[in-house]
N, C-alpha and C positions, 0 to 999 in steps of 0.2 A: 480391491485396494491393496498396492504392494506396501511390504514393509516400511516405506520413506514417507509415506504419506500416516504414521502411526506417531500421535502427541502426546504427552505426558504432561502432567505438571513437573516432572523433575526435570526437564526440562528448562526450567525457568528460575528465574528471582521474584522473591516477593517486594510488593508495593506496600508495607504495612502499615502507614500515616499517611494522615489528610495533607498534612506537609508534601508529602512524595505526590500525592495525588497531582497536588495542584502545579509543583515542580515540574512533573514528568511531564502533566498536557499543558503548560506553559513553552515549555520548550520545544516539544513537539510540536504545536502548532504554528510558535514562533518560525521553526527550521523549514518547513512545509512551505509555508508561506514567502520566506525567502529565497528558496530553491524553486519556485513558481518564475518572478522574477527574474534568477539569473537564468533559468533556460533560456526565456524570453530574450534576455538584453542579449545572450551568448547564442542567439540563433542555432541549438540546439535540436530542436522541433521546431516546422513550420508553423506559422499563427492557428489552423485547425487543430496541428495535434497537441498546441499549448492549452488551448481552448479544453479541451477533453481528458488533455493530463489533472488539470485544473479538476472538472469534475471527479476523476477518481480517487483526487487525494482528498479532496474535500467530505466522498464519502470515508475516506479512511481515518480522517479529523472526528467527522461525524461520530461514528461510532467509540471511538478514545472519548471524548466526550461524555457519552454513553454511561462507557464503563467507570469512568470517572463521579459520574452521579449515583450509579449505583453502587460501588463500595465507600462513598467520603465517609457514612460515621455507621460504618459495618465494622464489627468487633472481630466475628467470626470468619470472614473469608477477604483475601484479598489479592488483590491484583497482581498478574505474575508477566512480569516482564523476559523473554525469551532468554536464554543463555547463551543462543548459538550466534554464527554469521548474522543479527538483525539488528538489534535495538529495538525492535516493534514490541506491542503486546504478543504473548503467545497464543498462538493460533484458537486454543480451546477457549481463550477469554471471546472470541466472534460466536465459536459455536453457542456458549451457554448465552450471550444476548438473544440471540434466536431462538434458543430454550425456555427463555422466559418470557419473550413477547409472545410466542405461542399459547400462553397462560395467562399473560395481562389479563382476562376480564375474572379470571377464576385468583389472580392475586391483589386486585384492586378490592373483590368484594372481601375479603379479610383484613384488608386494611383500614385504620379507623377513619372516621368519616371527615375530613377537611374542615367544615365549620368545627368538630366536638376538637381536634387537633390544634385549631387557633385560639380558642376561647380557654385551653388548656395552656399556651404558651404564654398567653397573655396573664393571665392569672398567677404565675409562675414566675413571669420577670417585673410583672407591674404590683404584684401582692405581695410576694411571698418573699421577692427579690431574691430568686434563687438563679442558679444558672438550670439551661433546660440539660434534661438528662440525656446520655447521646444515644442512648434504645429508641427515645423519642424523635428525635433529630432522624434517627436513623429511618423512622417511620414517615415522618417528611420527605424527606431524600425520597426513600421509595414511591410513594405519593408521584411526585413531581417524573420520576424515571420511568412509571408503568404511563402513565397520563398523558408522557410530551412524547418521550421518543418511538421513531417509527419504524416498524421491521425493515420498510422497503430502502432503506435509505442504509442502513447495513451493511458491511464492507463483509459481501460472499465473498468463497474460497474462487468460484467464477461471476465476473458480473460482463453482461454481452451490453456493448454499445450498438446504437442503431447505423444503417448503413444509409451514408450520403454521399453526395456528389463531391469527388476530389477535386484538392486543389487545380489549378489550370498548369501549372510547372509542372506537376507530377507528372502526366503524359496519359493520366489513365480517365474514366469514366466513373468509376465507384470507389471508396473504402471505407473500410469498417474498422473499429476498433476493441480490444477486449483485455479485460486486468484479471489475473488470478493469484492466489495468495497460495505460494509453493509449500508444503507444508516440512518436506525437507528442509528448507532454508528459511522458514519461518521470515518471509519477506515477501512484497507485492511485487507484482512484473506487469506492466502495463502494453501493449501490443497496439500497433496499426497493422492493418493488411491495403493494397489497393491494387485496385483488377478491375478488369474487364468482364462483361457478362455477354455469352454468346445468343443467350435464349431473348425473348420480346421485351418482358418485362422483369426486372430483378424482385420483384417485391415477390411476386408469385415463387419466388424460389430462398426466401430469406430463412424462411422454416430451416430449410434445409443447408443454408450457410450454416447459422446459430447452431444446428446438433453437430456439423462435422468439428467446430472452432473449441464447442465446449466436453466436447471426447476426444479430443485427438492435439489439441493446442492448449492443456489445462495446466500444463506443469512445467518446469526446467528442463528443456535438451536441448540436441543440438540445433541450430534455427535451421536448416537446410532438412534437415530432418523432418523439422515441421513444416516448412515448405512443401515439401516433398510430398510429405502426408494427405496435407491439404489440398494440394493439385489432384493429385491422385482420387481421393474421394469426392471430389466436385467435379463433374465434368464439364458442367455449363460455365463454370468461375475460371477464369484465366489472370490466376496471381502476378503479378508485377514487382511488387515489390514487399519485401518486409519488416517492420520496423520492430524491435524486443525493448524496453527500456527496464534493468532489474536495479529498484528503488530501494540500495541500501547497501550493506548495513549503515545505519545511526550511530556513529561512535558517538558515546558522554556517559557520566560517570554511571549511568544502571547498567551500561553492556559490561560483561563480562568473559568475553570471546575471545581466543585467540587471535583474533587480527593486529597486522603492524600497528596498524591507526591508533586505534581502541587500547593499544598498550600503549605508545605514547603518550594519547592524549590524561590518561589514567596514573603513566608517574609522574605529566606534569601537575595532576592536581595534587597527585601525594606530593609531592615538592613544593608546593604553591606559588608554583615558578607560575599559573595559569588558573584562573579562576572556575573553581567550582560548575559553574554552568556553561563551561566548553563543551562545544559539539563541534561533529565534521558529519558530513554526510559524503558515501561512496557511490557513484552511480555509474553503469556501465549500460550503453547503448548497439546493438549488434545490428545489424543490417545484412539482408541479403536478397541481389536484386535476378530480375530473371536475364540471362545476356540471348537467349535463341528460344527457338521452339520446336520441336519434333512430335510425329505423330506416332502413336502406339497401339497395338492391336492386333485382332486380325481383318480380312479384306469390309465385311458387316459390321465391325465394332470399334473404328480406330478414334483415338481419342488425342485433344493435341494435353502435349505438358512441356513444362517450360525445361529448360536446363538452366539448372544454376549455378550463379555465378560463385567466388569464393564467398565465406560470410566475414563483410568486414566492422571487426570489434573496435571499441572506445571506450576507455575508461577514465572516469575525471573525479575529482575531488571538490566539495564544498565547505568550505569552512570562513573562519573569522581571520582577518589578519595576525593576529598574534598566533593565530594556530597553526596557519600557513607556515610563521616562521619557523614554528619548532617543528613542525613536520620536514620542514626541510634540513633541518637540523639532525633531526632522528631518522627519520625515514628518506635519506636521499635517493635511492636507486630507486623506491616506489615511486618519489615524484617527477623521477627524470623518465619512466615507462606510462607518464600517461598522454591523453590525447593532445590537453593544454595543462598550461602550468593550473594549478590550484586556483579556483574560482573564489574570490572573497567575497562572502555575505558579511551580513552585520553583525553583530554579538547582539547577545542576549544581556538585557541589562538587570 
C-alpha cells in the first residue's frame, strides 16, 4: 500500500447531529439522483453505461444510508465527512461498516432484545409520558442497522461488475465495467472497458479479467496508462476502448476544500446571496480509444496490443440554476474550460 492510499480521520469534518445526519443524506441522495437523470437527457453514457452507473451510485447511497443509521443518536462517535477534493464520506467510514457487519451476530446478541426494547418504549411515552432516552434510541438505531443492512451491498474501495455483451454502435463484442473508491481523492471513479476476446469462450477467462482490473486498474492514473496495463497483462482480451468517469467533488456547505466551486458556492451562503442547501456536483469523464494494432514479442510468443490513441478529457458541472448564475459570476474562466456550459438540475428544496 503506497503512502496515498493512507486515511486519517484528520482528514475529515465531523457530522455531529441528527440534524446534519439527515441534511447531509437528504442532499446527497437528492444530487445523485439528479445527476442519474441529466447523464441520461445529456447523452453522456450510452443507455448500458446509465444503466450500471445507476447501480454503483445507488450502492454508494446504500451505504451513506447505512452510516446514516448507525450514528443518528450515537453520542460518542460521529460521522466524518472528507476535507479534501470530495464531499463524500471519508473513506474509513466504508471500511468500519465492514468492520462491523463482520461482527453483526456477536453485536446483535449484546444488544437488548426487540420485544423487552418496545414494551420499554411504550411504557415510557404511554405511562410515564417521558421522552425516551437517546442511549435507548440509540440502541434501537443499532437494532435496526445490525438486522437490515447488508455487507454485500457496500460501497468497496473495488467492486467488479460482471462482463456482458456490448452495445451494437460500439463496434466491439464484450464489456465490462468497474468502480473504485481512490483513497487519495477520497471519491468514486466508475470505469467501462470494451473488447474483443480472442479465445472460445470469455467466461472461461473472466477469473482472470477481474484479478488484472482489480490490481492494476484500482486507483487514479493516467488512462492510457491503464490501458496499456491492461492490454499488456491480458493477452486473450483485445481492449477497444475505455471509459473513466471520476464522480466528484460535491461542492455544499460540509466541503471544506480548496476547489474554485466549493469556495463560491461557500461565500454564497455566507452572504445569503444563495441558500443553505446549494450543491454543485463536478464530474469529469476521460476516454481513450485504441486507433491500430501491433504485434509484440519474439518469433514463439508474439502477442497483438493495441496502440493508443490520445486520451480525450471532459469536464462538466452540475448544478441548480441559481448556482449556474453565480458560478458564472465567480468562476468565469472555469465555466468557459468545460465540455458544455453547466448542466442544470433541480434544487433541493
Amino acid at each position: 500500500m503506497s503512502v496515498n492510499h493512507i486515511v486519517t480521520p484528520l482528514d475529515s469534518a465531523v457530522l455531529d447531529s441528527k440534524e446534519h445526519y439527515v441534511f447531509y443524506h437528504r442532499m446527497v441522495d437528492f444530487a445523485f439522483k439528479e445527476l442519474i437523470v441529466a447523464i441520461q437527457q445529456q447523452a453522456l453514457c450510452n443507455h448500458q453505461e446509465v444503466l450500471l452507473f445507476k447501480q454503483y451510485c445507488d450502492l454508494l447511497l446504500y451505504s451513506i444510508e447505512a452510516m446514516r443509521i448507525k450514528y443518528m443518536y450515537d453520542e460518542e462517535d460521529h460521522m466524518k465527512v472528507d476535507l479534501t477534493h470530495s464531499g463524500f464520506p471519508n473513506y474509513l467510514e466504508f471500511r468500519y461498516l465492514f468492520n462491523d457487519l463482520e461482527l453483526r451476530d456477536d453485536y446483535l446478541g449484546k444488544l437488548t432484545p426487540i420485544v423487552t426494547l418496545k414494551e420499554e418504549f411504550l411504557d415510557t411515552l404511554m405511562r410515564k409520558k417521558e421522552p425516551i432516552k437517546k442511549s435507548r434510541l440509540f440502541q434501537a438505531a443499532s437494532i435496526v442497522y445490525y438486522s437490515s443492512v447488508q455487507k454485500q451491498y457496500i460501497f468497496n474501495r473495488f467492486v467488479q461488475g460482471k462482463i456482458l455483451n456490448a452495445p451494437e454502435e460500439i463496434g466491439t463484442k464484450y464489456m465490462t465495467s468497474w468502480s473504485f473508491f481512490d483513497v487519495s481523492h477520497n471519491r468514486p471513479f466508475i470505469c467501462f472497458m470494451y473488447f474483443n476476446y480472442s479465445g472460445t469462450d470469455v467466461e472461461d477467462y473472466k477469473d482472470d479479467i477481474y484479478e488484472v482490473l482489480k490490481t492494476t486498474a484500482d486507483r487514479d492514473m493516467s488512462l492510457d496508462t491503464m490501458a496499456y496495463t491492461i492490454d499488456r497483462k491480458l493477452p486473450k482480451v483485445l481492449p477497444k476502448l475505455i471509459k473513466r468517469i471520476d464522480l466528484g467533488p460535491m461542492h455544499n456547505v460540509f466541503a471544506k476544500d480548496e476547489n474554485d466551486i466549493t469556495h463560491a458556492i461557500l461565500k454564497g451562503i455566507g452572504k445569503k446571496e444563495i441558500p443553505l442547501e446549494s450543491y454543485a456536483i463536478s464530474l469529469k469523464i476521460d476516454e481513450v480509444a485504441s486507433g491500430s494494432e501491433f504485434k509484440d514479442g519474439g518469433f514463439f510468443s508474439k502477442q497483438i496490443l493495441q496502440k493508443w490513441n490520445d486520451v480525450f478529457k471532459l469536464k462538466y458541472v452540475f448544478a441548480p440554476h441559481r448556482i449556474i448564475q453565480l458560478l458564472h459570476n465567480k468562476t468565469p474562466e472555469l465555466m468557459n474550460g468545460l465540455a458544455k456550459p453547466p448542466i442544470e438540475m433541480s434544487r433541493l428544496k
